[in-house]
MIKE-303060 format. One line per 8 residues: number of its first residue (from 1); their letters; for each residue z, y, x of C-alpha. Coordinates in nm, 4 decimals, decimal comma. Layout:
N
NUM = a = Z Y X | ...
***
This chain:
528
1 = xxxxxxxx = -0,3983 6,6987 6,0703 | 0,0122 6,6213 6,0892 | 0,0204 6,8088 5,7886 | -0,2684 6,6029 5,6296 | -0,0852 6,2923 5,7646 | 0,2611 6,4475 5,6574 | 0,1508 6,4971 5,2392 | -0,0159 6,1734 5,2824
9 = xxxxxxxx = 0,2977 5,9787 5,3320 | 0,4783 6,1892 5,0693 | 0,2493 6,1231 4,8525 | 0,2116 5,7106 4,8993 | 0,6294 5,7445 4,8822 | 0,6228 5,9168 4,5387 | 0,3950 5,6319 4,4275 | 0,5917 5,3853 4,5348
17 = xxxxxxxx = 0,8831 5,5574 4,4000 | 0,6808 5,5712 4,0556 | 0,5320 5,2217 4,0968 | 0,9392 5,0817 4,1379 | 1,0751 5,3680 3,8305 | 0,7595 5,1724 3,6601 | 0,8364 4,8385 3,7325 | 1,1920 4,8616 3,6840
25 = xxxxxxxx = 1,1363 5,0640 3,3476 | 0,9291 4,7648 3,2159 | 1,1556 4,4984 3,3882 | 1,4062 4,6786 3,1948 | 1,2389 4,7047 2,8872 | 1,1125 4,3338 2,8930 | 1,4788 4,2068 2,8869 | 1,5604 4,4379 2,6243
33 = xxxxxxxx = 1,3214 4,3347 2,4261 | 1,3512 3,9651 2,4884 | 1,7291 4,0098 2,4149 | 1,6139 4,2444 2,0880 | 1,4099 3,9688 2,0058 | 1,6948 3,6955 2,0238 | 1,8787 3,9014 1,8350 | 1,5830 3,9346 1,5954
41 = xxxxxxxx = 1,5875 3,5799 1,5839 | 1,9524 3,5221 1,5570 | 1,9242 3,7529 1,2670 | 1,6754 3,5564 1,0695 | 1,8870 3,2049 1,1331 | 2,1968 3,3786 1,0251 | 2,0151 3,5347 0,6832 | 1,8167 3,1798 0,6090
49 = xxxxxxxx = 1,9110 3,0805 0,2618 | 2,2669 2,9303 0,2230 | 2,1363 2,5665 0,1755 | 1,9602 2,5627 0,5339 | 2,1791 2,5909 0,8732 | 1,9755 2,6141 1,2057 | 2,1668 2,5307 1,4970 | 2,0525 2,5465 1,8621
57 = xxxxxxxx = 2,1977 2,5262 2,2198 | 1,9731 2,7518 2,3912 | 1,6508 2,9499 2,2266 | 1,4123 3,0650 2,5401 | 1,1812 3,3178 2,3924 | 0,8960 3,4182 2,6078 | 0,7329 3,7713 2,5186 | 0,4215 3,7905 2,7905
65 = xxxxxxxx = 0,3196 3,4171 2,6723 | 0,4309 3,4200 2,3151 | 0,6224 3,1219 2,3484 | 0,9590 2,9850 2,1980 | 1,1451 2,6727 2,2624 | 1,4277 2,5758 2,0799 | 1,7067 2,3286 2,2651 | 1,7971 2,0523 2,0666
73 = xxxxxxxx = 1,8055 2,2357 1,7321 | 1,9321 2,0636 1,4086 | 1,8347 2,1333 1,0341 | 2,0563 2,1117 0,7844 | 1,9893 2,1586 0,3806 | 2,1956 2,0916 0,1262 | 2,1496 2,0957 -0,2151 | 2,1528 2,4270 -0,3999
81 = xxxxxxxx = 2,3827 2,2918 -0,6825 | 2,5911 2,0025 -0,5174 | 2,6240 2,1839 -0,1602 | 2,5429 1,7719 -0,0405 | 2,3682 1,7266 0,2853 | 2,0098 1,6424 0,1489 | 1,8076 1,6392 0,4657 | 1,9156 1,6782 0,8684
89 = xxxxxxxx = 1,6550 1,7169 1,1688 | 1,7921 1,6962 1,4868 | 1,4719 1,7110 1,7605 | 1,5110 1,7063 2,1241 | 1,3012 2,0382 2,1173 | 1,1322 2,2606 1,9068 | 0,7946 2,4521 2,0971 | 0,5813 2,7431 1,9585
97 = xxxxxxxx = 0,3073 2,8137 2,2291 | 0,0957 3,1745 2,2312 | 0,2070 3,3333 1,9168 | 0,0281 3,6177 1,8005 | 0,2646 3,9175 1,7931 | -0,0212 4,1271 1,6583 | -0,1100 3,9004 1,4238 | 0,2429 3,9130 1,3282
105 = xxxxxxxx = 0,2924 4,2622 1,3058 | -0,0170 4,4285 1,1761 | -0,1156 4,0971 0,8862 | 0,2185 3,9299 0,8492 | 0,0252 3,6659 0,9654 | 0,1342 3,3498 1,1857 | -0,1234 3,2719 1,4330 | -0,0361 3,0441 1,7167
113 = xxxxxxxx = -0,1972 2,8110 1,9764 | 0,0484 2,4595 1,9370 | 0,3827 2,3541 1,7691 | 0,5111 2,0966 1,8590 | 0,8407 1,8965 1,7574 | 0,9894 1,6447 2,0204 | 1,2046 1,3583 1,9203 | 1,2192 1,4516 1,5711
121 = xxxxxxxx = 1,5238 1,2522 1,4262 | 1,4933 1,2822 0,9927 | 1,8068 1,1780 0,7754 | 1,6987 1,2124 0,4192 | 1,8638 1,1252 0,0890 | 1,6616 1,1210 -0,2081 | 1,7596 1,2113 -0,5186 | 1,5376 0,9937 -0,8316
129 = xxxxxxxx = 1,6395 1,2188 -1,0951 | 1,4382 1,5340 -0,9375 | 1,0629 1,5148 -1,0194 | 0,8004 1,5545 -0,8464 | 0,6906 1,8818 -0,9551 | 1,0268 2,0528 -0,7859 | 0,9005 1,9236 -0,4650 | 0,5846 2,0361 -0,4832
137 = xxxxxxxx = 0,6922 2,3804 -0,6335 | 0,9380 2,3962 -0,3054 | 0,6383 2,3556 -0,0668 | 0,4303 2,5871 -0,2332 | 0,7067 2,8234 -0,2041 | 0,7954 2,8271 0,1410 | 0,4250 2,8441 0,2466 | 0,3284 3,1830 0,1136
145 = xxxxxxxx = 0,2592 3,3268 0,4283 | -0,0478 3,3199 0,5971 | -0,1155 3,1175 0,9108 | -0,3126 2,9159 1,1955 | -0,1826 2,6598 1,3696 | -0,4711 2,5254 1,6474 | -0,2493 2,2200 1,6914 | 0,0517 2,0214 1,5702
153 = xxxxxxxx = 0,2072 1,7667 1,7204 | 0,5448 1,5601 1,6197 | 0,6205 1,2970 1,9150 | 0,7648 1,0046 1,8858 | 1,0147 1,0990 1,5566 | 1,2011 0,8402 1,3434 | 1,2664 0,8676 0,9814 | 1,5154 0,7200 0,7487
161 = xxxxxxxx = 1,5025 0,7908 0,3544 | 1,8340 0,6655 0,1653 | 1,9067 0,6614 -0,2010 | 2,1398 0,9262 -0,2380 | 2,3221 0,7107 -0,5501 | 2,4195 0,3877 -0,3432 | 2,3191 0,4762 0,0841 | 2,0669 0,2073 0,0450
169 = xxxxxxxx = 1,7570 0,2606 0,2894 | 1,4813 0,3159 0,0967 | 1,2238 0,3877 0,3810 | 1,2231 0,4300 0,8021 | 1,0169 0,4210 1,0369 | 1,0015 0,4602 1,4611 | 0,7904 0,6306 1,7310 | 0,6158 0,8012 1,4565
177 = xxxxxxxx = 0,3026 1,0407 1,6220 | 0,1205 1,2899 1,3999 | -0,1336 1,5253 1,5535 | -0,2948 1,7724 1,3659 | -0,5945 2,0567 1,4467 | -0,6897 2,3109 1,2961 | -0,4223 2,3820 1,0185 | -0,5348 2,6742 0,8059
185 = xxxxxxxx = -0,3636 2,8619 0,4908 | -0,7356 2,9575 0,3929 | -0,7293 2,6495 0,1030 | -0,9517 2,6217 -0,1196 | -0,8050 2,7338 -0,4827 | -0,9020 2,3782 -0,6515 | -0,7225 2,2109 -0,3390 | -0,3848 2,0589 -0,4183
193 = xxxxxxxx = -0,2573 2,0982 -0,1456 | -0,1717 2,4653 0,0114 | -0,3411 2,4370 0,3601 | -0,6572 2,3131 0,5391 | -0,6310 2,0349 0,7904 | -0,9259 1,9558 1,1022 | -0,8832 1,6406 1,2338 | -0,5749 1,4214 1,2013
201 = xxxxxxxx = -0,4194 1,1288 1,3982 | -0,1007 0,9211 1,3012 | 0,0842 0,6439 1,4444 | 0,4214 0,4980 1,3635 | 0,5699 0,1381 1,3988 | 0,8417 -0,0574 1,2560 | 0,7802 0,1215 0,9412 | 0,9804 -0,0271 0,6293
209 = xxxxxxxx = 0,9596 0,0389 0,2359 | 1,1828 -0,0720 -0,0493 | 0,8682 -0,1118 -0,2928 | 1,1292 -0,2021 -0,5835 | 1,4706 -0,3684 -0,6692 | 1,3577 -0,6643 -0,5254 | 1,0765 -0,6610 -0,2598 | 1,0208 -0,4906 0,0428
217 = xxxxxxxx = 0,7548 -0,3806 0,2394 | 0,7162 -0,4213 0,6263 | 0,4497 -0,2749 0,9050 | 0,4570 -0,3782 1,2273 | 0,2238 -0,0516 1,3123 | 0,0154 0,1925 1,1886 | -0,2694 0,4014 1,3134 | -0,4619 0,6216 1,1115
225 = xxxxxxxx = -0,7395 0,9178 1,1468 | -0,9257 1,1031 0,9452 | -1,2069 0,8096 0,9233 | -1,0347 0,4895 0,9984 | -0,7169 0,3222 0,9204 | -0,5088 -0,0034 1,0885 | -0,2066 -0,1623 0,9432 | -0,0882 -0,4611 1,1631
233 = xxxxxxxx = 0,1141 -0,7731 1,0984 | 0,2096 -0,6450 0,7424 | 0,4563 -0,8255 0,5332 | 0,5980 -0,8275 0,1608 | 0,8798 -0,9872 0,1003 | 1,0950 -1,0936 -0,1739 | 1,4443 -0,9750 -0,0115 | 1,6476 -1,2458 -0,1997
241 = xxxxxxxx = 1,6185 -1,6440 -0,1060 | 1,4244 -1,7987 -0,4042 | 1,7421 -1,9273 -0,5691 | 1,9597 -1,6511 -0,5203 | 1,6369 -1,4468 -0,6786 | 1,6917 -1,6533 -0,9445 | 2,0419 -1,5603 -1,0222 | 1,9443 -1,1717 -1,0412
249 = xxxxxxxx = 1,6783 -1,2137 -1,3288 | 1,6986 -1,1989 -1,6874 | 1,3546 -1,2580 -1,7228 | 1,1123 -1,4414 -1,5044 | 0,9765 -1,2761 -1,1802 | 0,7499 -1,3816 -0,8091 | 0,9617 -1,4960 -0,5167 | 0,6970 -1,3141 -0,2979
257 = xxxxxxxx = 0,6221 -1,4113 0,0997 | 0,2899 -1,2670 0,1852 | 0,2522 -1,1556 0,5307 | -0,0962 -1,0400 0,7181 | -0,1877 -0,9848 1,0556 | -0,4275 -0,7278 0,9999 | -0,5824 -0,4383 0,7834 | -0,8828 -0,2316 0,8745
265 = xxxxxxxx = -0,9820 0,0302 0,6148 | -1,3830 0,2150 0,7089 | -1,4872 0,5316 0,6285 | -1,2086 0,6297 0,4205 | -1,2055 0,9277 0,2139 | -0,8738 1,1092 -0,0067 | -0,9397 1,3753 -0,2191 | -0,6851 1,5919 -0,3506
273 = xxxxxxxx = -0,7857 1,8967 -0,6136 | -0,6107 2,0880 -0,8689 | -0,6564 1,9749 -1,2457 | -0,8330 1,6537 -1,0994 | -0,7337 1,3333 -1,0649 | -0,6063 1,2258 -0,6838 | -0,9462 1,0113 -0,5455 | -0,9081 0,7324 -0,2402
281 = xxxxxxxx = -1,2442 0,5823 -0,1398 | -1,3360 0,3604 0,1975 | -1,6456 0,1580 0,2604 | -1,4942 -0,1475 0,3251 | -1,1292 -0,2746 0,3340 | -1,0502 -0,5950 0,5703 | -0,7436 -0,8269 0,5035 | -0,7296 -1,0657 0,8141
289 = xxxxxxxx = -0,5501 -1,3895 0,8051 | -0,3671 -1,4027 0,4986 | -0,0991 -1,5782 0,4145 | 0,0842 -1,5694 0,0792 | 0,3693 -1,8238 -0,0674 | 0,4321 -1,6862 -0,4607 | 0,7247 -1,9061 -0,6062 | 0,8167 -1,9072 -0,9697
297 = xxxxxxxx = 1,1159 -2,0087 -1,1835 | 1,0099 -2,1626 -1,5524 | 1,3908 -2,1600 -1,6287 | 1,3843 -1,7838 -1,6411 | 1,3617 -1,6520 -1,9715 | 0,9825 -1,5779 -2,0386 | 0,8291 -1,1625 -1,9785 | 0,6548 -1,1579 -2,2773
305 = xxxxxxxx = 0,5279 -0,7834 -2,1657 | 0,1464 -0,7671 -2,2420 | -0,0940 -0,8407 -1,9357 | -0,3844 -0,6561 -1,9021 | -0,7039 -0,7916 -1,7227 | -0,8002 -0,6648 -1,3826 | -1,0494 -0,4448 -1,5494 | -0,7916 -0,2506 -1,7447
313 = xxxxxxxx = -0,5558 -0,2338 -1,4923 | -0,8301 -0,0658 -1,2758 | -0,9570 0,1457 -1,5790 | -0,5708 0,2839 -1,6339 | -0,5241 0,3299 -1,2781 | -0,3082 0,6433 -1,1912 | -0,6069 0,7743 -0,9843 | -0,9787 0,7435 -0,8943
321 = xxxxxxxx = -1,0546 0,4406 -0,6571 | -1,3790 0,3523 -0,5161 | -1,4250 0,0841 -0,2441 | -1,7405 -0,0697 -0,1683 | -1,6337 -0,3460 -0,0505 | -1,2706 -0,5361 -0,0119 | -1,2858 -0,8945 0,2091 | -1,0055 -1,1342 0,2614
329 = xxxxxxxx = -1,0346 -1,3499 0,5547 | -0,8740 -1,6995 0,6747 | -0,6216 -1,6692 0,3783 | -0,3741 -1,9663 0,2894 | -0,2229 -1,9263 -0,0370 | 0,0833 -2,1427 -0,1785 | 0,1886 -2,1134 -0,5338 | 0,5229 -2,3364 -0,6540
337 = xxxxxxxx = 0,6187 -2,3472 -1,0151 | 0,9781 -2,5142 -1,0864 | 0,9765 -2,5998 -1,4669 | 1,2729 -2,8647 -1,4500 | 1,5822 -2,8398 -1,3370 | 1,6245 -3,1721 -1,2166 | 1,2764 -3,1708 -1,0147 | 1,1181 -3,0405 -0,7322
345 = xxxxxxxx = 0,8940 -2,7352 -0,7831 | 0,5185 -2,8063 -0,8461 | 0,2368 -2,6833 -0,5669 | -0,1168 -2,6192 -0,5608 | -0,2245 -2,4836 -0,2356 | -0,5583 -2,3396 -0,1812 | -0,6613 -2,2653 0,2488 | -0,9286 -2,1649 0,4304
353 = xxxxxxxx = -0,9809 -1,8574 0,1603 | -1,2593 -1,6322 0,2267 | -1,3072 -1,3669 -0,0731 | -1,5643 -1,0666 -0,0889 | -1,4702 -0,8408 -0,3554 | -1,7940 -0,5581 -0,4531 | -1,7457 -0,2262 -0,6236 | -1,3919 -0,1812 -0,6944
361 = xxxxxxxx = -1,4087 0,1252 -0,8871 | -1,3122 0,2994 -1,2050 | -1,5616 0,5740 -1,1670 | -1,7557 0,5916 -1,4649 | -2,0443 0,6999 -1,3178 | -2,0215 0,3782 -1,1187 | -2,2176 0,1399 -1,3706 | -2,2279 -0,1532 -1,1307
369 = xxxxxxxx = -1,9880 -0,4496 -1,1918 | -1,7071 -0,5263 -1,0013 | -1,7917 -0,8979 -0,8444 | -1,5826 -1,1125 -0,6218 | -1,7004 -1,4160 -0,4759 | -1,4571 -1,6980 -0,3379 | -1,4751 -1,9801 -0,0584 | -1,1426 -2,2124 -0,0128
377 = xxxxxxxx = -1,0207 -2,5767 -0,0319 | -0,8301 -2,6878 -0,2682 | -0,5348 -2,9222 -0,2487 | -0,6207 -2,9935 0,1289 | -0,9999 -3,1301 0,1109 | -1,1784 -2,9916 -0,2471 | -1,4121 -2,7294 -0,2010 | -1,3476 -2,4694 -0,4512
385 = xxxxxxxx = -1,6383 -2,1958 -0,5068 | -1,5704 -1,9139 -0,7373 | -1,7963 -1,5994 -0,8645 | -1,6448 -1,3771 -1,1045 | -1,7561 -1,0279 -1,2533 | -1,6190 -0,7439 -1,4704 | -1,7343 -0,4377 -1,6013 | -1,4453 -0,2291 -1,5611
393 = xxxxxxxx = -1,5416 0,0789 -1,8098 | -1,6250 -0,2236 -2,0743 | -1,2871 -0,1839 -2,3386 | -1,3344 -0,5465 -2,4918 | -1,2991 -0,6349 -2,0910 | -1,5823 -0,8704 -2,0779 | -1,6063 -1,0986 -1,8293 | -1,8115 -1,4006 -1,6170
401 = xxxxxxxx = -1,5910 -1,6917 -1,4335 | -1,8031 -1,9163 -1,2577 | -1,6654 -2,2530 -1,0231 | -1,7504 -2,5320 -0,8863 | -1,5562 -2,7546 -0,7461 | -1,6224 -3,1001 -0,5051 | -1,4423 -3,3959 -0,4775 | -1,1142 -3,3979 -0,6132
409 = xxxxxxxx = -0,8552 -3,6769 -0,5600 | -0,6625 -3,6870 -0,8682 | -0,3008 -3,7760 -0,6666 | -0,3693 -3,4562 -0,4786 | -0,2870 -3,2602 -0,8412 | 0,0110 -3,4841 -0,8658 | 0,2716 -3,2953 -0,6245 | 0,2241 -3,0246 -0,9319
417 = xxxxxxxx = 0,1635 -3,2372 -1,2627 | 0,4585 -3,4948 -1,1988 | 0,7406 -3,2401 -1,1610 | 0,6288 -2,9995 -1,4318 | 0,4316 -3,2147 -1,6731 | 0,5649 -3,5357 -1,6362 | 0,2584 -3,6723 -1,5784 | 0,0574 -3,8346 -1,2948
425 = xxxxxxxx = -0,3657 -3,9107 -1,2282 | -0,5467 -4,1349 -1,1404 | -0,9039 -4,1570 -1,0252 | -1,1225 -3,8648 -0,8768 | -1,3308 -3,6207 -1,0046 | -1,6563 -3,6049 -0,8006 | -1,8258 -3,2493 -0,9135 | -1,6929 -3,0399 -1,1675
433 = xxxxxxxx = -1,8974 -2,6870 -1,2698 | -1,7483 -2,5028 -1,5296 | -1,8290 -2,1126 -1,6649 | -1,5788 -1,9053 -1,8858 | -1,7708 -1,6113 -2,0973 | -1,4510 -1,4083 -2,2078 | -1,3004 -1,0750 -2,3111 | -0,9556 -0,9345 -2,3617
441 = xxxxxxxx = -0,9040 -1,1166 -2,6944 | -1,0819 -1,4655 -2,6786 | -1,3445 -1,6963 -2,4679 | -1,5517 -1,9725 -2,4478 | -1,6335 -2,1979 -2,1616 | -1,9052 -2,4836 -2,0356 | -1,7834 -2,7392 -1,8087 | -1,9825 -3,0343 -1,7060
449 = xxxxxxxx = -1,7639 -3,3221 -1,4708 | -1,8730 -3,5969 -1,2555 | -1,6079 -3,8470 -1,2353 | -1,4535 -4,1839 -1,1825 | -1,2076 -4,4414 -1,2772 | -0,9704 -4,1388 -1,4411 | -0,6700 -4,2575 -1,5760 | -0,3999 -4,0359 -1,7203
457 = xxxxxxxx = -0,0037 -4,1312 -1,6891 | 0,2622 -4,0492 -1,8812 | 0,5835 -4,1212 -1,7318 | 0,9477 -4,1688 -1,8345 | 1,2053 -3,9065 -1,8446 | 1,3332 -4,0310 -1,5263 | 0,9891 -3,9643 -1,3573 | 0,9095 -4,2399 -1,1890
465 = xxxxxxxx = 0,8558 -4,5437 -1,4495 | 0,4947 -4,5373 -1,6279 | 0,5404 -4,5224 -2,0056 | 0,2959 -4,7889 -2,1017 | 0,2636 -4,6899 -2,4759 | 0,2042 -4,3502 -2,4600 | -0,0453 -4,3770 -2,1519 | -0,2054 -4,6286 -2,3141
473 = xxxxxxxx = -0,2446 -4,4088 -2,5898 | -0,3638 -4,1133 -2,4359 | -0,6302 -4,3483 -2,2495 | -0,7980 -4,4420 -2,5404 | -0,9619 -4,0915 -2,6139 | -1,0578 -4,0401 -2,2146 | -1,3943 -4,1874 -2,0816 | -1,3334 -4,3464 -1,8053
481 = xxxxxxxx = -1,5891 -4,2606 -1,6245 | -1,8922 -4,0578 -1,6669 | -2,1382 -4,3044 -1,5476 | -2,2342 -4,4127 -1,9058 | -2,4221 -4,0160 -1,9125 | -2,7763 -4,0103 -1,7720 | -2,7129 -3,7539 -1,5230 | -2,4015 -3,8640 -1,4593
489 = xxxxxxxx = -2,2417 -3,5942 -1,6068 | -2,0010 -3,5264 -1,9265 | -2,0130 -3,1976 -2,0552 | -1,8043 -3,0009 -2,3014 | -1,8641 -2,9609 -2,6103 | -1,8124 -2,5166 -2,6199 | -1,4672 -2,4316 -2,7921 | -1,3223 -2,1254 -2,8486
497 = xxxxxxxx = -1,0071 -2,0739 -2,6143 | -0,7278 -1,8046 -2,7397 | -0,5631 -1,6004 -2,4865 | -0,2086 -1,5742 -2,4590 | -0,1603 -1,1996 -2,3639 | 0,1706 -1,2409 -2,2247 | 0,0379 -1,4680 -1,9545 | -0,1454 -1,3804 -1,6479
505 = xxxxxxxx = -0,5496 -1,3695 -1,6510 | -0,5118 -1,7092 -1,3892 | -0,3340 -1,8822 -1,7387 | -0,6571 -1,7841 -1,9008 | -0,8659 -1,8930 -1,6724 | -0,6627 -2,2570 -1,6607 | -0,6351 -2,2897 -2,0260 | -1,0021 -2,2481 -2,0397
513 = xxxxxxxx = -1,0421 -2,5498 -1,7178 | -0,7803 -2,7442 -1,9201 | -0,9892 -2,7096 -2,2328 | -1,3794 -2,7862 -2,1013 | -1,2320 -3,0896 -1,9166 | -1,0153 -3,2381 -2,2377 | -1,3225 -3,2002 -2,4124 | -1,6000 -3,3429 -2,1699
521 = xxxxxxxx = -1,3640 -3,6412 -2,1136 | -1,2075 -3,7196 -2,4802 | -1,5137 -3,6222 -2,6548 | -1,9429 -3,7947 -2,6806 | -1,9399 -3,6093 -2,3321 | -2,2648 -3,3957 -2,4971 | -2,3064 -2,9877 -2,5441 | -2,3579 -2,9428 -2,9012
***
């Protein structure tokens, strides 16, 4: 029995003994291989390609778990020919959570539960003379090998893009959030792009964009997910004062001021596949209290560039758009025109603007006409209605203007026909309809007026004193009132209105006003 007793206890020591040469063996062998994998991994920084440094203070590599977090690591590339910094990262810290090793080993394949990238701090100066097509060739490039990525997070980064010529900021943005799921390299071959995303959520704030040489583009915040999309108290802005615009132009240009306190996009949809056109759709966009000042100079040299209609610009858009429906609500727009140098700068104002835009597409599938269908006042207290439709994959660019508009006190035109036309009104129109059937080359339009007591004054050069001969002169081809009509109405006789390519289609559309009413009031006031 002692000697049962006695080989018992030999034997428990020899396993302990074996269990400790066991445990120390792998204790051992884990710290070798964690240190044989930082020096794997020191290896591969040290061998990256001679444009990208990696810099770290500490890398904790964790074998059991498959984790690796990088201490404040920074990114450096420079470019291949000019050795210039083009891009630095500096993050708080870089996490890989539950990497497959197997994966690793045995596919070549990177398979991992969660990256994520904390503090993310982007410097990047772009370079205008390399296309496009180098950047995407880069990407494509560096993301030959397969992977899965469960989830990706970047927290809280900030971004800021300069022009590389002159250090101007072209775009940044703060407390930018992107989470990602599901991120595959099993893409589909007519995808564009070389991965697979699940679901998607993005934030940022403060987010600012140098649209062009002269106007820049604000966000207070963003929030976007793979349905839905929220831009708040978003601004464009002319980044010159309206004079000192002015002095940078050789030919005229908008003094822009538009800001908006909200935009919700529905259901949205972007489609991105190879030897296909780039396709954005949404159910419904919302533009929420709108408010737009648009300022022009008349003593800038004219852009005599052609203007296309809205149908052709949608037709020759760089990509496929379809929107059910756009909507812009509680707008306030304010449009000055300065044609003499001595004089203030005419206004028309239009508030209260409600529009419903339908079928904004160039799919031409889509046979459905665009239609958009305004509400505002005019001038303070007219009531302007407006319905207007386009068939966008028509090339003579056909079109259907329809107003109406209520009563309209002839000194509330005056703040814009005294400065720039020399020229004041008197009287009031009562009802004015008027409909403009148009394409891309000429139209014709039907206006019928309700009005009284119109006088027309031309004034002196000094633009106060009433030039008696020449507004009695003009006077004696208007009726002064319609009442003399048995309806009470004076209507156009139809003319043929020109369009003046150069000009905007809102020219068109006021040539073709300017027209019907001439012709109701200085001619028998009777449709031919």
């Amino acid at each position: 029995m002692n000697l049962y007793l006695y080989r018992m206890a030999i034997n428990r020591k020899k396993v302990g003994i074996i269990f400790i040469i066991v445990f120390v063996l792998a204790l051992v062998g884990l710290f070798t291989a964690k240190h044989l994998a930082a020096s794997k991994f020191e290896s591969l920084v040290q061998n990256l390609p001679d444009h990208i440094n990696l810099q770290y203070n500490n890398a904790d590599i964790d074998l059991l778990s498959g984790n690796l977090t990088l201490e404040n690591p920074l990114v450096t590339i420079k470019g291949q020919v000019t050795n210039e910094i083009n891009a630095q990262i500096a993050f708080k810290s870089l996490e890989v959570n539950n990497l497959s090793y197997w994966e690793l080993y045995r596919n070549d394949a990177i398979n991992l539960e969660s990256a994520k990238l904390i503090e993310p701090n982007i410097t990047y100066y772009h370079n205008k003379n390399v296309q496009e097509q180098s950047y995407d060739a880069m990407l494509e490039g560096n993301l030959k090998k397969t992977f899965n990525i469960e989830e990706f997070y970047v927290e809280n980064a900030k971004i800021n893009v300069f022009d590389i010529d002159n250090d101007s900021l072209l775009f940044s943005s703060e407390h930018l959030n992107i989470k990602l799921s599901s991120i595959t390299s099993k893409s589909s071959e007519s995808s564009k792009l070389p991965f697979v995303i699940g679901d998607f959520n993005f934030s940022t704030k403060n987010l600012k964009y140098q649209l062009n040489d002269f106007d820049d583009l604000f966000v207070k915040s963003i929030d976007i997910n793979d349905k839905n999309s929220k831009l708040s108290e978003v601004k464009i802005q002319t980044k010159y004062s309206k004079q000192g615009l002015s002095k940078q132009l050789k030919t005229e240009r908008d003094y822009i001021d538009l800001s908006i306190n909200s935009i919700d996009i529905k259901n949205q949809n972007v489609v991105l596949k190879k030897g296909m056109r780039s396709r954005f759709e949404a159910n419904q966009i919302d533009f929420n209290t709108l408010d737009l000042e648009v300022y022009r100079d008349k003593l800038i040299a004219d852009d005599v560039k052609h203007k296309p209609l809205y149908s052709k610009m949608l037709r020759e858009l760089g990509f496929d758009l379809d929107l059910n429906k756009v909507s812009i609500n509680n707008g306030q727009i304010v449009y000055e025109e300065k044609v003499k140098i001595d004089k203030p700068a005419g206004k028309l104002e239009f508030s209260n603007f409600d529009a419903t835009i339908k079928n904004v597409s160039n799919n031409d599938a889509d046979t459905l006409k665009t239609t958009i269908n305004i509400s505002t006042i005019f001038m303070k207290d007219t009531p302007l209605n407006v319905n207007w439709n386009f068939d966008v994959s028509d090339i003579n660019d056909r079109f259907m203007f329809k107003a109406d508009i209520g009563l309209l006190q002839a000194e509330h035109l005056n703040q814009f026909m005294q400065p720039n036309l020399n020229l004041k009104l008197e009287g009031a129109l009562l009802k004015t309809y008027f409909t403009i059937d148009g394409t891309v080359n000429t139209s014709q339009v039907d206006l019928k007026t309700d009005y009284d007591q119109f006088d027309v004054i031309i004034l002196k050069d000094d633009g106060k004193e009433k030039n008696k001969f020449l507004s009695g002169l003009v006077n004696l081809f208007i009726s002064k009132d319609s009442k003399n009509e048995t309806d009470d109405f004076r209507e156009s006789d139809t003319k043929t209105v020109d369009r003046d390519k150069t000009k905007s289609v809102f020219n068109y559309v006021w040539k073709n006003a300017q027209s019907g009413l001439l012709s109701a009031m200085a001619g028998d006031g009777k449709k031919e």
